[in-house]
N, CA and C atoms as an extended XYZ file, in Angstrom:
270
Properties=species:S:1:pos:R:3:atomname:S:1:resname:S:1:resid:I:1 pbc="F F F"
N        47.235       48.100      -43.361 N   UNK     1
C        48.108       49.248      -43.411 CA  UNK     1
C        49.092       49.195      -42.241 C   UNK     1
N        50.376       49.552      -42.153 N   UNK     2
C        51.371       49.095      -41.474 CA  UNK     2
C        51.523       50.899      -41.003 C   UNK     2
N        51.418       51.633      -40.138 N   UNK     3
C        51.469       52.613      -39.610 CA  UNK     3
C        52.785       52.756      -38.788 C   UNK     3
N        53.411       54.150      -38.859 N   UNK     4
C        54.834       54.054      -38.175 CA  UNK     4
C        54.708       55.299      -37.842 C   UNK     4
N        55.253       55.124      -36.251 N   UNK     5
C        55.006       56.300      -35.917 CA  UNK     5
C        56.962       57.082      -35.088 C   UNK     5
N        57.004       58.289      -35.541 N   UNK     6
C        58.118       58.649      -34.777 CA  UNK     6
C        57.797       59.551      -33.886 C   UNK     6
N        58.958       59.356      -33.031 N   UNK     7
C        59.009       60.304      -31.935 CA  UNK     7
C        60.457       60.850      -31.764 C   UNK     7
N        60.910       61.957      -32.599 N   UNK     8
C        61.830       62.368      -32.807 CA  UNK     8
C        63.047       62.725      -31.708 C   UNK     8
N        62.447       63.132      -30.277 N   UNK     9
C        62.620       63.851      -29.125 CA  UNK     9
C        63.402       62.764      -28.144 C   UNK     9
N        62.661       61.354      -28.363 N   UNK    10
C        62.845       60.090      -27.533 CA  UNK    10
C        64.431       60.019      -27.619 C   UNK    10
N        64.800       59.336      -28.885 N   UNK    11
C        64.267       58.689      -29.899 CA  UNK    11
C        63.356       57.623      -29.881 C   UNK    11
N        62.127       57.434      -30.466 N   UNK    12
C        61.526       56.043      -30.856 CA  UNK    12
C        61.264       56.352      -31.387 C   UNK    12
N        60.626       54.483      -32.454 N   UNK    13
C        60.196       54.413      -33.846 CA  UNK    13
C        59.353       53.190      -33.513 C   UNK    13
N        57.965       53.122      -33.933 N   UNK    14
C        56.846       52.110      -33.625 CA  UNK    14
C        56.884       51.521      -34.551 C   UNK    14
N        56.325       50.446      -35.249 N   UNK    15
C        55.633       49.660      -36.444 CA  UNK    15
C        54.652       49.103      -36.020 C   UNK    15
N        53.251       49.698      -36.574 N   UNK    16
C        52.262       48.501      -36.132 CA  UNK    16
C        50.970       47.955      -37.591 C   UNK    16
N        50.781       47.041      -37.651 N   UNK    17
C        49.946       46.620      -38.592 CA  UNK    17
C        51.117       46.052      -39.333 C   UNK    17
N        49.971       45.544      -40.448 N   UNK    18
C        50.674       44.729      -41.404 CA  UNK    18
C        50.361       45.572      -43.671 C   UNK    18
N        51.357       45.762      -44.039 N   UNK    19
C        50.773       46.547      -44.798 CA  UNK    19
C        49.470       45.947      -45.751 C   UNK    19
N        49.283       45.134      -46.126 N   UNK    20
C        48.418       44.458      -46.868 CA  UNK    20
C        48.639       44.748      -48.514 C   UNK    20
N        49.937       45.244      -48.944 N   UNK    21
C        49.583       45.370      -50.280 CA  UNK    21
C        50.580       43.948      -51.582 C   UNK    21
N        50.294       42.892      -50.956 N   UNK    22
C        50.598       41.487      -51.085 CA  UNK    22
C        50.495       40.548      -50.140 C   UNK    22
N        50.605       39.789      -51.264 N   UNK    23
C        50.418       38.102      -50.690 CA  UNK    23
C        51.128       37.969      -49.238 C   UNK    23
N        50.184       37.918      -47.858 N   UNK    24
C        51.407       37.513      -46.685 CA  UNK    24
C        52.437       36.374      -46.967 C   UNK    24
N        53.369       37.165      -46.903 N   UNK    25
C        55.224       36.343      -46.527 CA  UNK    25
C        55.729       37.105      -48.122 C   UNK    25
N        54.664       37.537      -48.680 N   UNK    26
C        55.671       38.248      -50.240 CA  UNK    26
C        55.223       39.341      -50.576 C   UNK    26
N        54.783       40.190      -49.221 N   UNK    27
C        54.362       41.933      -49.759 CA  UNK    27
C        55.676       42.464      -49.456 C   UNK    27
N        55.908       43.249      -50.684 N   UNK    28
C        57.145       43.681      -51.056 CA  UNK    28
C        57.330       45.344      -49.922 C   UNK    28
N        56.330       45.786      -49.614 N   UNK    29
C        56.235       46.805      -48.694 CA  UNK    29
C        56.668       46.250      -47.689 C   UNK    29
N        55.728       45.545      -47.218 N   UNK    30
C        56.136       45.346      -45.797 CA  UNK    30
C        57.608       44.185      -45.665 C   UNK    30
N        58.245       44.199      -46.625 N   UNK    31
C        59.540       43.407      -46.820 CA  UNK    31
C        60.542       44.913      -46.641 C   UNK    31
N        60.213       45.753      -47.425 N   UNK    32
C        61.089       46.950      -47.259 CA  UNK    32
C        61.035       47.511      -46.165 C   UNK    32
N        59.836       47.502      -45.448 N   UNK    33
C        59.430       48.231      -43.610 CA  UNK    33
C        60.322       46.916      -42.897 C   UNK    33
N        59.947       45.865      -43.376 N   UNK    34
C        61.073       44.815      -42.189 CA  UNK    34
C        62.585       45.052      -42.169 C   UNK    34
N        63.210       45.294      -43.284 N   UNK    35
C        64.487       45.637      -43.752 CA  UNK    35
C        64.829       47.179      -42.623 C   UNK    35
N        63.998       48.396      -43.321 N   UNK    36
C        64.591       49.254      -42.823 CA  UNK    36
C        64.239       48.660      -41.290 C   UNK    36
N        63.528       48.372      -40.542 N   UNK    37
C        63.648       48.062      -39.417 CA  UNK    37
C        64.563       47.576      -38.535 C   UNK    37
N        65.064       46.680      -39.270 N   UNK    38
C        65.786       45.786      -38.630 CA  UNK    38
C        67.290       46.432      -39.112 C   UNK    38
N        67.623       47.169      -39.756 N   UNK    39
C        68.810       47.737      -39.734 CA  UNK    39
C        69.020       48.819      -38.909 C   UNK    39
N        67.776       49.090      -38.427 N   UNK    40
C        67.781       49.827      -37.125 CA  UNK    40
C        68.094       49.268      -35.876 C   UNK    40
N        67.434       48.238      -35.686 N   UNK    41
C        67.499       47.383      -34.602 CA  UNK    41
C        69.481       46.795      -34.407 C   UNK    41
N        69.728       46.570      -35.618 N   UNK    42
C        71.041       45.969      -35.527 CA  UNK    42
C        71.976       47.187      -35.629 C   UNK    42
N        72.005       48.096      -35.994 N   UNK    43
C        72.582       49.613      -35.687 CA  UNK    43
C        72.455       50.028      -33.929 C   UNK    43
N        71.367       49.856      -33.398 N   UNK    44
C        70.836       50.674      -32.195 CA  UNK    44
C        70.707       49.313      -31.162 C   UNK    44
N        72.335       48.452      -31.311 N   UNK    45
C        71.789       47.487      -29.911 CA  UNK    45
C        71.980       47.778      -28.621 C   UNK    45
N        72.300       49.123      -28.220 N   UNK    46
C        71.917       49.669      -27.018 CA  UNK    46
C        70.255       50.082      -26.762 C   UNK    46
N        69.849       49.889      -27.939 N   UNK    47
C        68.130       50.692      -27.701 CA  UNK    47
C        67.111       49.378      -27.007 C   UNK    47
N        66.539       49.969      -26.474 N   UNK    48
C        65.266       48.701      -26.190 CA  UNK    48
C        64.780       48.369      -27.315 C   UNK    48
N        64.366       47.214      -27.327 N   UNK    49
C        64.066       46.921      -29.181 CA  UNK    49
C        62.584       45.813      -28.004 C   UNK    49
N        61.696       46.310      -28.520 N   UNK    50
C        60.188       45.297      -28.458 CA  UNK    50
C        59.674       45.299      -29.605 C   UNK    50
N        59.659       43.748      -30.076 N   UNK    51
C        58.960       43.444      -31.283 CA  UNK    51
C        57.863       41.672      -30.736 C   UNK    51
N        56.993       41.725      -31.789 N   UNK    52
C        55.821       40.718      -31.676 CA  UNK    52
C        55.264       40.573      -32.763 C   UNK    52
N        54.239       39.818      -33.667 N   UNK    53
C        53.850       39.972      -34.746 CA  UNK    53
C        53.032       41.372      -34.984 C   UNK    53
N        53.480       41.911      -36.252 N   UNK    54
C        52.641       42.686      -36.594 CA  UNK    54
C        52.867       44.449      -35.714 C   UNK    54
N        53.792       44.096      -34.469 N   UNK    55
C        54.217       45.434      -33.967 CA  UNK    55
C        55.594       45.109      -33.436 C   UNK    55
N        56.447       47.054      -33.565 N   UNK    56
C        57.359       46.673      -33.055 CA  UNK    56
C        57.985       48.396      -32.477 C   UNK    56
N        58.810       48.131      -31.395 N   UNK    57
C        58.965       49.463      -31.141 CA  UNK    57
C        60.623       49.860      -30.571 C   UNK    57
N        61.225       50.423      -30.862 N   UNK    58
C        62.323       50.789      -30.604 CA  UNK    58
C        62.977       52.040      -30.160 C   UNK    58
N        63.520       52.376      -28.908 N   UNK    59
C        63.863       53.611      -28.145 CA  UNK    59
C        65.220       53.114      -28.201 C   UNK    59
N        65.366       54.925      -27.963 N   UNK    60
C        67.014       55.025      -27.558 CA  UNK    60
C        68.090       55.036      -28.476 C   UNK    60
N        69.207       55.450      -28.329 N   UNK    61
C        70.091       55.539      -29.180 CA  UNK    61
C        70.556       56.721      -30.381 C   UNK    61
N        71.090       56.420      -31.566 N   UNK    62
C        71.482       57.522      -32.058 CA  UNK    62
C        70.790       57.897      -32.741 C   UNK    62
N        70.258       59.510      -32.885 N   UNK    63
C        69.040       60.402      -33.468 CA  UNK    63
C        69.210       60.210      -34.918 C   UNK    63
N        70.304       60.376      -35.179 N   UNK    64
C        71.109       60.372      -37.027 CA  UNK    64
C        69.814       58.944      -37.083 C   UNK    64
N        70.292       57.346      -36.412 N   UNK    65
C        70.264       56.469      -37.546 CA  UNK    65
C        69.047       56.459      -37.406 C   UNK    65
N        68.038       57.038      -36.315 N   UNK    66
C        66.126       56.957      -36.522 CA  UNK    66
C        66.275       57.865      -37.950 C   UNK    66
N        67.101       59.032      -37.973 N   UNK    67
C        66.221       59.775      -39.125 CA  UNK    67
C        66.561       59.497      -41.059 C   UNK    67
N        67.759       58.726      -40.581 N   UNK    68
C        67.895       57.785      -41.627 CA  UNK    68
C        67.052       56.713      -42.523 C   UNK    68
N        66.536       55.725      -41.619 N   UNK    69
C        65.242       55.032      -41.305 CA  UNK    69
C        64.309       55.662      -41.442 C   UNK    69
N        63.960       56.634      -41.158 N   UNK    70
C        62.548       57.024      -41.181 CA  UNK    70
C        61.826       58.039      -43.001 C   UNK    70
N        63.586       58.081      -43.357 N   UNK    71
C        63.552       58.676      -44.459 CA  UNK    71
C        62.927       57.621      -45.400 C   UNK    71
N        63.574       56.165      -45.119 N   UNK    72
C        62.895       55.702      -46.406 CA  UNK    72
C        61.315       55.245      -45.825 C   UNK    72
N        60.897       55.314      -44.188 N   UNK    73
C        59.804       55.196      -44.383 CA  UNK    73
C        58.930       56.217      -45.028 C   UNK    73
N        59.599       57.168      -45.169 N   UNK    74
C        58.372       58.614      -45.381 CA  UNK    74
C        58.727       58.294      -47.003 C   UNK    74
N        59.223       57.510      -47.705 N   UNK    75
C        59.126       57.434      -49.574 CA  UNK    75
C        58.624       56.254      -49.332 C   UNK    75
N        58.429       55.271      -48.775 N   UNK    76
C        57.357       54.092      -48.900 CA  UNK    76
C        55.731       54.778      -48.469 C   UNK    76
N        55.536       55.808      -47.685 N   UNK    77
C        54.706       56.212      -47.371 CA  UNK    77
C        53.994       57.325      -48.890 C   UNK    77
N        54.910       57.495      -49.539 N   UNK    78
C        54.814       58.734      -50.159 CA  UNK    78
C        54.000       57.681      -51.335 C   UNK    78
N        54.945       56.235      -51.959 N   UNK    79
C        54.976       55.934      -52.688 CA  UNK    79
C        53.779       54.250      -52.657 C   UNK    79
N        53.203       54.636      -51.398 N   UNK    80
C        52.110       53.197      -50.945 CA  UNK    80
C        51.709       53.711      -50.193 C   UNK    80
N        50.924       54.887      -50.035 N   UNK    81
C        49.556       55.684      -49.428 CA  UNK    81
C        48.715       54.676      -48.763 C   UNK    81
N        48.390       53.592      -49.333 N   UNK    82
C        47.684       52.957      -48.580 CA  UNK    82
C        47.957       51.792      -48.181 C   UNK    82
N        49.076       51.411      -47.914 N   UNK    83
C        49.883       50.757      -47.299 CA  UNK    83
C        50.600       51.017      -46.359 C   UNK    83
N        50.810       52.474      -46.293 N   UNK    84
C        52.126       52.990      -45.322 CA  UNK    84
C        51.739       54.566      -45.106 C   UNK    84
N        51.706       54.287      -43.597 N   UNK    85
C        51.143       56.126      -42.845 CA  UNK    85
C        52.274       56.022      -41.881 C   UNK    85
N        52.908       57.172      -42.610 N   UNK    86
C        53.673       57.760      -41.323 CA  UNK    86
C        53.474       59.337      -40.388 C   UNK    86
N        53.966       58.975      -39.274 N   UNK    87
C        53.736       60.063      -38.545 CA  UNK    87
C        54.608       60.611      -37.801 C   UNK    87
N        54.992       61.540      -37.251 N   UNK    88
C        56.188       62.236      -36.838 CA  UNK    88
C        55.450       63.354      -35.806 C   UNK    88
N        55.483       62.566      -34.710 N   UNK    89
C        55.451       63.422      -33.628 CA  UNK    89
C        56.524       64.598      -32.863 C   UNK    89
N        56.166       65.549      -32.570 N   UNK    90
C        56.530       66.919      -32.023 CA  UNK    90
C        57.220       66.575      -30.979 C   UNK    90
């Protein structure tokens, strides 16, 4: 399960795990979590961007494009329950 966590206030946006709902290098989830990710990352290159296998975390920058991003994580979450937990911290 690939867990994402926000922090609305920061901005940051975590990724950690791997979703497991396919074949590693062709789960179509965690192909859509890499995507929206990384259009974050390339949107927000003022933000600190730390990534490694399997986690990744990104501060800073503009509030709009986290909540953009985070929209389609919360319909991958909606739509692969057990693949994808999101969370949205206060």
């Amino acid at each position: 399960m690939t867990r994402v966590v926000y922090e609305p206030k920061l901005p940051a946006l975590e990724f950690s795990g791997h979703a497991g709902a396919g074949i590693r290098g062709q789960d179509p989830v965690c192909a859509a979590l890499s995507i929206l990710l990384f259009t974050l990352c390339e949107g927000e290159q003022a933000a600190q961007i730390r990534l490694r296998d399997g986690w990744c975390r990104v501060r800073g920058g503009d509030r709009r494009s986290y909540e953009l991003i985070v929209g389609g994580c919360r319909l991958l979450a909606e739509n692969y329950p057990a693949a994808v937990k999101l969370e949205v911290r206060a």
